[in-house]
LODODREN-324889 format. One record per residue (C-alpha): residue number from 0; residue in three letters; chain; x, y, z. Coordinates in steps of 0.5 Angstrom, whole numbers, plus 500, padded with zeros to 3 digits. Example, Ala and Ser with C-alpha at 12.3 -4.5 7.8 and 13.67 -1.06 7.14 Angstrom:
BEGIN
> 0,Ala,A,525,491,516
> 1,Ser,A,527,498,514
REM end
This chain:
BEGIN
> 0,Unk,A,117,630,630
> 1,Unk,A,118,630,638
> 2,Unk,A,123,635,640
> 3,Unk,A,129,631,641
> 4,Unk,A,137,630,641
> 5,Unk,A,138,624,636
> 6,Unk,A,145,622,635
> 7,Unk,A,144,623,627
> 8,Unk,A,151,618,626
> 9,Unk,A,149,614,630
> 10,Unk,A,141,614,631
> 11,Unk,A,141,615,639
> 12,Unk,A,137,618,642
> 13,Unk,A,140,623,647
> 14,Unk,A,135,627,649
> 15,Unk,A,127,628,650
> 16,Unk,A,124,635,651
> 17,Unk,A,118,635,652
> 18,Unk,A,113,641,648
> 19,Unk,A,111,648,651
> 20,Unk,A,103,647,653
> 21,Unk,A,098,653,652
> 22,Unk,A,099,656,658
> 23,Unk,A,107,657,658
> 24,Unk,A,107,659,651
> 25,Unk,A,102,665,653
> 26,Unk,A,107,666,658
> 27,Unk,A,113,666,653
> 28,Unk,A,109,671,649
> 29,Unk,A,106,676,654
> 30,Unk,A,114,677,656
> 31,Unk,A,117,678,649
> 32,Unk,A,110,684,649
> 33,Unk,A,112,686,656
> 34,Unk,A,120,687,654
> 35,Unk,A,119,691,647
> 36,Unk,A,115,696,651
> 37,Unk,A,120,698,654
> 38,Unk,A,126,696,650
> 39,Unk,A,124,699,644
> 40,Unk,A,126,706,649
> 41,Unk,A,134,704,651
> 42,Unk,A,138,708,645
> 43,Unk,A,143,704,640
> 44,Unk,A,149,704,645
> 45,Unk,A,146,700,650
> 46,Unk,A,143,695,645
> 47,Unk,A,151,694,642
> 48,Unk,A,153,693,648
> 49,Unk,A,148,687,650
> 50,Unk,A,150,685,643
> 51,Unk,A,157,685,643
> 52,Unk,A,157,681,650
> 53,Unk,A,154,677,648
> 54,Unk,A,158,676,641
> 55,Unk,A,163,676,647
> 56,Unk,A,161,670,650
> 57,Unk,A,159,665,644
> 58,Unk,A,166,667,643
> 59,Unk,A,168,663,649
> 60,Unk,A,162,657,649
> 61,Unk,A,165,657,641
> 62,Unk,A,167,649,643
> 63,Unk,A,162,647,647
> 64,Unk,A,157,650,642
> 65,Unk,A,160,647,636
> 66,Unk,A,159,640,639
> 67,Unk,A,152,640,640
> 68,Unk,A,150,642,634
> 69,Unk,A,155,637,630
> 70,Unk,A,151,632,636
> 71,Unk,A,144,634,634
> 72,Unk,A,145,636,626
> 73,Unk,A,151,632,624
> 74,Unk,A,155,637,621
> 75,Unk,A,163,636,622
> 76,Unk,A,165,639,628
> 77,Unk,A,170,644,624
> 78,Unk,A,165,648,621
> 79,Unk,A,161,649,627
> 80,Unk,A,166,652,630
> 81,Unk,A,166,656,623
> 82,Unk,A,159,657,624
> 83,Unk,A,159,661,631
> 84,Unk,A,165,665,628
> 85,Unk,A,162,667,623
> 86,Unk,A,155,669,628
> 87,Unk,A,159,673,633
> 88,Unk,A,162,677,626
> 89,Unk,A,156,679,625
> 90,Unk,A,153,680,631
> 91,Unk,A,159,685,632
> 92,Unk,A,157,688,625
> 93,Unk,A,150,690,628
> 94,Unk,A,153,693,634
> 95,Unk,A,158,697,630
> 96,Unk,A,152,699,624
> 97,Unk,A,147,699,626
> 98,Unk,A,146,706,628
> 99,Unk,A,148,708,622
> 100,Unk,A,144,703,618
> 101,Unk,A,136,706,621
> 102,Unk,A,139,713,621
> 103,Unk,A,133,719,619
> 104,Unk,A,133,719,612
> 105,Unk,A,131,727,609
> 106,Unk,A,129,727,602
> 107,Unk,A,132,734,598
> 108,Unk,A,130,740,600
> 109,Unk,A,126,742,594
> 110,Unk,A,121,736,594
> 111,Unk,A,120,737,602
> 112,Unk,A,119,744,600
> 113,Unk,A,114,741,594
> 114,Unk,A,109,738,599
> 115,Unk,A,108,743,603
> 116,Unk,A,112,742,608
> 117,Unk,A,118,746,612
> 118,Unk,A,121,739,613
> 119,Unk,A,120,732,613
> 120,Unk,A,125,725,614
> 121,Unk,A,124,718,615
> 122,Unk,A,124,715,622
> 123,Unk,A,126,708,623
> 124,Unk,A,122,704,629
> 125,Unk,A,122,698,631
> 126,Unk,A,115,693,630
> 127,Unk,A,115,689,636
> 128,Unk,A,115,682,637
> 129,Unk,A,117,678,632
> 130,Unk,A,116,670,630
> 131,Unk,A,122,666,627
> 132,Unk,A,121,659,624
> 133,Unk,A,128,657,624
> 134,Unk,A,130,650,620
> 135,Unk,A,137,645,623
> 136,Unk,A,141,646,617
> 137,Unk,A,145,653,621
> 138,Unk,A,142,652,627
> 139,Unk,A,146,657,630
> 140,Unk,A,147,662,624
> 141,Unk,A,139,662,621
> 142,Unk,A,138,665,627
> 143,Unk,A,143,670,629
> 144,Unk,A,142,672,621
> 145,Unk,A,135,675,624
> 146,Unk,A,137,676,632
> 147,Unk,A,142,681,631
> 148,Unk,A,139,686,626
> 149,Unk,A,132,685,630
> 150,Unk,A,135,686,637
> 151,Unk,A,138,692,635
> 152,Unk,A,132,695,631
> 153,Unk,A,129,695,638
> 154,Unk,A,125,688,636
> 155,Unk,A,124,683,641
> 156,Unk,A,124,676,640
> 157,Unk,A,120,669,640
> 158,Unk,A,124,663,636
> 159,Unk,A,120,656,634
> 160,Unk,A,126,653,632
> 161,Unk,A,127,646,629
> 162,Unk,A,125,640,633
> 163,Unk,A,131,636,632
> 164,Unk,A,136,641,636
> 165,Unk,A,132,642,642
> 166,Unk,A,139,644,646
> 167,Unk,A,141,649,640
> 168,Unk,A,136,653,641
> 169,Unk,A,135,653,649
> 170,Unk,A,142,655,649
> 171,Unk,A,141,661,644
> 172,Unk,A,136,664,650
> 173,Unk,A,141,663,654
> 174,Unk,A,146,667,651
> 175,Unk,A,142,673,651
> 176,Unk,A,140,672,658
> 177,Unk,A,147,671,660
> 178,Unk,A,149,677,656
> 179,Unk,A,144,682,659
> 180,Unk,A,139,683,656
> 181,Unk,A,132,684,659
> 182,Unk,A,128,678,661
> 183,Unk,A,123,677,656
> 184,Unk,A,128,680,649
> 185,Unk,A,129,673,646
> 186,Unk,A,126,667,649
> 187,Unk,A,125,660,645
> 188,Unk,A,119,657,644
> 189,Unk,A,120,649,645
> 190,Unk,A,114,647,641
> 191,Unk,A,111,643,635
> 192,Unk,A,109,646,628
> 193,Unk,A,102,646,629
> 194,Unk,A,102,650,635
> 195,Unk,A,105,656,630
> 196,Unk,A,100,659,628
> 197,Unk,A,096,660,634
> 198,Unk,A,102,664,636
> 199,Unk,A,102,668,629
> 200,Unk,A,095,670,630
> 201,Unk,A,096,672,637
> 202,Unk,A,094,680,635
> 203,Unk,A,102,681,640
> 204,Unk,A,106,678,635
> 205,Unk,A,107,683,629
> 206,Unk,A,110,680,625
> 207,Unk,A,114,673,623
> 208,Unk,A,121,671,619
> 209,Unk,A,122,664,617
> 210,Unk,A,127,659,614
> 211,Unk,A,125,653,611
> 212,Unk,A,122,649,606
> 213,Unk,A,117,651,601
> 214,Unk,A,111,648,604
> 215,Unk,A,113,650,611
> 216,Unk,A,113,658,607
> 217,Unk,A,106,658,605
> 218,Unk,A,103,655,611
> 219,Unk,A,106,661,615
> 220,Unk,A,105,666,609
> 221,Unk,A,098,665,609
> 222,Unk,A,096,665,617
> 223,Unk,A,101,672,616
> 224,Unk,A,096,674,611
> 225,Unk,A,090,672,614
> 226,Unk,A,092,676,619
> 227,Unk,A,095,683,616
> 228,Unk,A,102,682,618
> 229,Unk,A,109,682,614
> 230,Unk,A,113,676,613
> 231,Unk,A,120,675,611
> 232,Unk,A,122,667,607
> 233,Unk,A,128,665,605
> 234,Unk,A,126,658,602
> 235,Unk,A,129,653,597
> 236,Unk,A,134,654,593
> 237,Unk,A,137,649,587
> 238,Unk,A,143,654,585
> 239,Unk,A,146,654,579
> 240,Unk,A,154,653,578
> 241,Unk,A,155,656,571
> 242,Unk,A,162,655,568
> 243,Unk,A,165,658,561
> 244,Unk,A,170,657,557
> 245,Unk,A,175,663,560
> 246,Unk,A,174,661,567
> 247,Unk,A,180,657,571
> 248,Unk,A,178,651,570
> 249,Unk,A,181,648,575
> 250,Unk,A,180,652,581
> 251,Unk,A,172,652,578
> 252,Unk,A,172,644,579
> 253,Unk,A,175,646,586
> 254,Unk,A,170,650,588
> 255,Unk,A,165,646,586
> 256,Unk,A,166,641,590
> 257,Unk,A,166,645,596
> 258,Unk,A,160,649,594
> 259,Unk,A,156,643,593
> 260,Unk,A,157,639,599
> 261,Unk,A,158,644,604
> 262,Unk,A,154,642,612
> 263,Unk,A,154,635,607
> 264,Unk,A,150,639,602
> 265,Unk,A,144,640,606
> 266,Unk,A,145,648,604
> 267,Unk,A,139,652,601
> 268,Unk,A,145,656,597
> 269,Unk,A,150,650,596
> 270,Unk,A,151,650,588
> 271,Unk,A,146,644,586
> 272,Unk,A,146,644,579
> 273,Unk,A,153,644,575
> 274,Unk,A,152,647,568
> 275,Unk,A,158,646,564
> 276,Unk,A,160,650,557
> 277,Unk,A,161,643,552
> 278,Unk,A,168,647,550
> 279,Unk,A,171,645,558
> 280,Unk,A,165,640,561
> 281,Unk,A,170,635,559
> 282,Unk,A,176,638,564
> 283,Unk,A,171,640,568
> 284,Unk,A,167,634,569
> 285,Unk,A,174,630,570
> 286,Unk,A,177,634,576
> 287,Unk,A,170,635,580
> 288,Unk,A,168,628,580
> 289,Unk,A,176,627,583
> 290,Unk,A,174,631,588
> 291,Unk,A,168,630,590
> 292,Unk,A,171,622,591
> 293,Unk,A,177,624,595
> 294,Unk,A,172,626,601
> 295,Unk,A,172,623,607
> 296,Unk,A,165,621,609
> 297,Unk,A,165,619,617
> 298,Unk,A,164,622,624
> 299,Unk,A,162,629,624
> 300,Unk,A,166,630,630
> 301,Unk,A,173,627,627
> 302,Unk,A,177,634,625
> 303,Unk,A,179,629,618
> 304,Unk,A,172,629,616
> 305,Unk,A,170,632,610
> 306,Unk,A,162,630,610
> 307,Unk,A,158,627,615
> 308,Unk,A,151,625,616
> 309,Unk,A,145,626,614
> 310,Unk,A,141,630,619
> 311,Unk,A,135,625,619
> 312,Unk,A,133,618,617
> 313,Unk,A,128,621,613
> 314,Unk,A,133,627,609
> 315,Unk,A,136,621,607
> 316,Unk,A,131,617,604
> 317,Unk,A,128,623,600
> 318,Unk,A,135,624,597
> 319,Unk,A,136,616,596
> 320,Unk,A,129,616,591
> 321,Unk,A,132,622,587
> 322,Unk,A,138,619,586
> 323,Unk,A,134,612,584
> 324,Unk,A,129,616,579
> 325,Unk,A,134,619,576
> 326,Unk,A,139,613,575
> 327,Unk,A,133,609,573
> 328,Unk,A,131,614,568
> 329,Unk,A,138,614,565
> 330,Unk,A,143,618,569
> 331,Unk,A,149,616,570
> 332,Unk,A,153,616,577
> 333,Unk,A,160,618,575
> 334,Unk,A,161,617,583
> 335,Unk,A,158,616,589
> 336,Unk,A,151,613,588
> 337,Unk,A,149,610,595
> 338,Unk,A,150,608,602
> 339,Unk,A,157,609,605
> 340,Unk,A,160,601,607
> 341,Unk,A,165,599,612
> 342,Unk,A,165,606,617
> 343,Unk,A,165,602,623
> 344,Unk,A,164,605,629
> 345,Unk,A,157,605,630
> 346,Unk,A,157,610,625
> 347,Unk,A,153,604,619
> 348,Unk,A,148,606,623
> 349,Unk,A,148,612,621
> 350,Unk,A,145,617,615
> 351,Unk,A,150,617,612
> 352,Unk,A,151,618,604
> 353,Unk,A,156,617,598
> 354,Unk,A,158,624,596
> 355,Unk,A,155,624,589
> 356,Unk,A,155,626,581
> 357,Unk,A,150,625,577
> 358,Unk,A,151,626,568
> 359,Unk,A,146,626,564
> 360,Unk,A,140,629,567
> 361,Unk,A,134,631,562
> 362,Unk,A,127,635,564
> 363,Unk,A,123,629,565
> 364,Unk,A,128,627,571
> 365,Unk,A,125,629,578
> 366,Unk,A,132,631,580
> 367,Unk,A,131,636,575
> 368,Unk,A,126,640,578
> 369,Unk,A,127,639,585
> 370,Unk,A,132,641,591
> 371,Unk,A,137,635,593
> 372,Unk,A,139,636,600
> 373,Unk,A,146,633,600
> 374,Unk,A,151,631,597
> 375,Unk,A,149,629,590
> 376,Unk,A,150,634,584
> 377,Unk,A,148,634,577
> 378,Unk,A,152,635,570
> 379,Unk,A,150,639,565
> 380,Unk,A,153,641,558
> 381,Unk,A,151,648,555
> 382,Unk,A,152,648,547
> 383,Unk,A,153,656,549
> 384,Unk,A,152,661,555
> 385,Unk,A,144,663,551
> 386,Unk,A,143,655,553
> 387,Unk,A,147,655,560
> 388,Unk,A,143,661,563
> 389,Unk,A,136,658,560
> 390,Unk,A,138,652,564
> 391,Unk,A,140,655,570
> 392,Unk,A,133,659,570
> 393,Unk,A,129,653,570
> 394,Unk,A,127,651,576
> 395,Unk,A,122,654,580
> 396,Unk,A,127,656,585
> 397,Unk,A,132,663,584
> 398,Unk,A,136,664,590
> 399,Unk,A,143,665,588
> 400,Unk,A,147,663,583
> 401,Unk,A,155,662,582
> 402,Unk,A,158,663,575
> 403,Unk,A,165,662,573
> 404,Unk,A,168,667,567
> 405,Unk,A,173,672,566
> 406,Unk,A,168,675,560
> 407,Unk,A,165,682,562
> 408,Unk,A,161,681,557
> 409,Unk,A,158,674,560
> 410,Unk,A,158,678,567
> 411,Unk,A,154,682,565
> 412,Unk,A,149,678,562
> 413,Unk,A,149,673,567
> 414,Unk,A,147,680,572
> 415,Unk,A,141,681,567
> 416,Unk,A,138,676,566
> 417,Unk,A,140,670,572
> 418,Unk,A,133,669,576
> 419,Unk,A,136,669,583
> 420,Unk,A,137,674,588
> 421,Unk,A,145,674,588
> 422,Unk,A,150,673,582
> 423,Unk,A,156,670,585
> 424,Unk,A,162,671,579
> 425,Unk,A,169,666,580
> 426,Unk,A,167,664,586
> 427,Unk,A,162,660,592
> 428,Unk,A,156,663,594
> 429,Unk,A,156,666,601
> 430,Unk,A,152,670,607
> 431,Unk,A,155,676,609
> 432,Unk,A,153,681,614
> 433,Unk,A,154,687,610
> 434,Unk,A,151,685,604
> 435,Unk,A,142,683,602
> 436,Unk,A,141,675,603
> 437,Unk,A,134,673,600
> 438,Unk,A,131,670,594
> 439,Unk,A,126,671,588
> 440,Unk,A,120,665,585
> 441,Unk,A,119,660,591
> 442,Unk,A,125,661,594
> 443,Unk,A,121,666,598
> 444,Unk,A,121,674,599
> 445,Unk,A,125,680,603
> 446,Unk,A,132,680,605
> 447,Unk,A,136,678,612
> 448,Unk,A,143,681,613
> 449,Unk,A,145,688,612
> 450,Unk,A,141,695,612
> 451,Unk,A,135,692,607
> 452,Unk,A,134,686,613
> 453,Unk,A,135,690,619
> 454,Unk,A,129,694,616
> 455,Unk,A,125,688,614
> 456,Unk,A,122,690,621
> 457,Unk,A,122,697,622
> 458,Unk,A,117,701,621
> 459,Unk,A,119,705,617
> 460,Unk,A,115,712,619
> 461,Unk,A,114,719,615
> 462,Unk,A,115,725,619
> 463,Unk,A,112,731,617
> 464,Unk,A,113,739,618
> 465,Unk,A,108,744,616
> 466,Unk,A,110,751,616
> 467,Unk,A,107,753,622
> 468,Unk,A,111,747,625
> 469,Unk,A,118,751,627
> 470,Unk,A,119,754,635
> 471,Unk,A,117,761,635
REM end
């Protein structure tokens, strides 16, 4: 893929870039180890207060920065200015904690004593310079999501982002530099896939976090095992949106229509899977696909618009052979089902698809096992909460998961036995700086946000006293 701005609406090429070559990434390289010598030294009031200006100043580019992303990725303007928002958020959460999230942990007196020792804690360093592969769909949040936590552990940063928003990820590096971080910090590698590895090999570049496809996760996992060196990956998802017979149907069916097509349904943790108890699918099915064919798909950057395009001609293509190879093996479109006609504009050349609802879907349908990354869901109807949770287990993915009920009994066997790294109950899954954000099975391992992502990339040192260890 060349690094450039394509107009996803309308096709247009806006911008070319051309890709760093060996000698300017070395470069970029030796600085990101140059500044972590002496950064990983500066205490955590000085990194909150380059951290927090920074949040200060994405605050004021928010409109700015809104527009580019929607330019290059497609998704309605509204939500980019949502998305900076909620990155400034946590940028200032990090500010705020993370003093308090990396503090010295000191294990009871009795089992210090045990081990021989007079005292002894936990320290938490930093690692180094860390490697992010980062993907388009949250070109802005997938990046800070890791950028926050690891700035303020004392890490530098190398960012790789996806090709297709080249001027996204220069304006990152420029956000840090602008807020007054050391040269070097965080800086933006404008290059192709193929030049990851070499940098991941690089015996500077402690570790790598990445965000994206399953294939993309095992080609950066094995290199980093090749090489001894700690991953985090946040993959794939096809969540489960599981609804029962206590739940508000109403306000279930509503949800879901946001769950599903939120950034146009291109969101590892959108619901993708709608599994209904018999007793309410019928309700249910009728107000969701309502909702579903009441959005507005059109241009990205008109306030009205619920769904814009695609992020690239290929995204569509995928989802179009999904949706085919179901209907063709017997599912039924109760909406949607193809290519928007009449948006004008210039917009029919872009890559725009019908908001979708798929019933009838069985094992042998590709769409049942593969992550559909747009605006199309599927309906299933559970005979019994045993059937629904053994529906929404299979999958190879287990990132998250949504299920509506007022039982506290079914909580608490969806807590037990959903394969996922979050539960979400009677409401749409979502991140948050303060709460662990990560999958099990091929969505990946670890954890971004909160103390368990801030430490991801620490390391996490065991202090030790002998008797003899105290000042006379």
């Amino acid at each position: 893929m060349p690094i450039a701005t394509v107009n996803p609406a309308n096709g247009e090429t806006l911008r070319t870039f051309d890709a760093l070559d060996a000698r300017e990434t070395e470069r970029k390289v030796a600085a990101a180890d140059r500044a972590f010598r002496s950064y990983r030294t500066t205490d955590f009031a000085e990194r909150a207060r380059l951290l927090n200006r920074a949040a200060d100043l994405l605050d004021e580019d928010r409109q700015d920065i809104a527009r580019t992303m929607t330019t290059e990725m497609g998704k309605p303007v509204k939500a980019a200015r949502a998305e900076a928002a909620k990155c400034a958020k946590a940028m200032r959460w990090y500010a705020a904690n993370a003093e308090r999230l990396l503090a010295d942990e000191h294990p009871e007196d009795a089992d210090v004593k045990d081990s021989g020792a007079s005292r002894a804690h936990v320290h938490y360093r930093p690692l180094g310079v860390v490697l992010a592969v980062m993907p388009w769909n949250f070109p802005l949040w997938q990046v800070m999501r890791f950028a926050a936590p690891a700035l303020m552990a004392g890490n530098t940063g190398l960012l790789k982002h996806a090709s297709n928003v080249p001027q996204t990820a220069l304006y990152i590096e420029d956000l840090f530099t602008r807020a007054g971080f050391p040269a070097g910090c965080f800086q933006t590698l404008l290059v192709g896939s193929g030049a990851v590895e070499a940098v991941l090999r690089d015996p500077r570049v402690a570790a790598a976090t990445l965000t994206g496809s399953e294939p993309a996760g095992r080609a950066v996992a094995s290199v980093a095992g090749d090489e001894v060196k700690k991953t985090v990956l946040e993959l794939g998802g096809s969540d489960p949106f599981v609804v029962l017979p206590s739940a508000d149907v109403a306000k279930a069916a509503e949800t879901a229509v946001t769950a599903r097509v939120q950034n146009n349904g291109q969101s590892c943790i959108a619901a993708k899977r709608f599994i209904v108890h018999t007793d309410v699918y019928d309700a249910f099915a009728e107000r969701f696909t309502e909702g579903m064919r009441a959005l507005t798909v059109g241009d990205p950057l008109e306030e009205s618009t619920d769904v814009g395009p695609l992020a690239s001609e290929q995204g569509r293509t995928d989802l179009e052979e999904l949706v085919d190879d179901a209907v063709g093996h017997g599912a039924t479109a109760l909406c949607g089902g193809g290519r928007p006609e009449g948006l004008g504009g210039g917009l029919d050349q872009g890559w725009f698809y019908t908001p979708t609802v798929l019933a009838g879907i069985t094992p042998g349908m590709r769409i049942h096992r593969e992550e559909t990354f747009g605006p199309v869901a599927t309906l299933y109807r559970a005979a019994d909460l045993d059937e629904a949770v053994d529906l929404a287990n299979d999958t190879p993915f287990g990132l998250s998961s949504n299920v509506w009920t007022r039982d506290q009994g079914e909580m608490a066997r969806c807590v037990r036995d959903l394969e996922a790294g979050g539960v979400f109950f009677n409401g749409m899954t979502a991140s948050h700086p303060a709460l662990p954000f990560g999958g099990v099975k091929r969505s990946g391992y670890g954890r971004e946000l909160a103390g368990h992502g801030i430490r991801e990339f620490c390391n996490a040192t065991t202090v030790w006293y002998g008797p003899d260890s105290d000042a006379l």
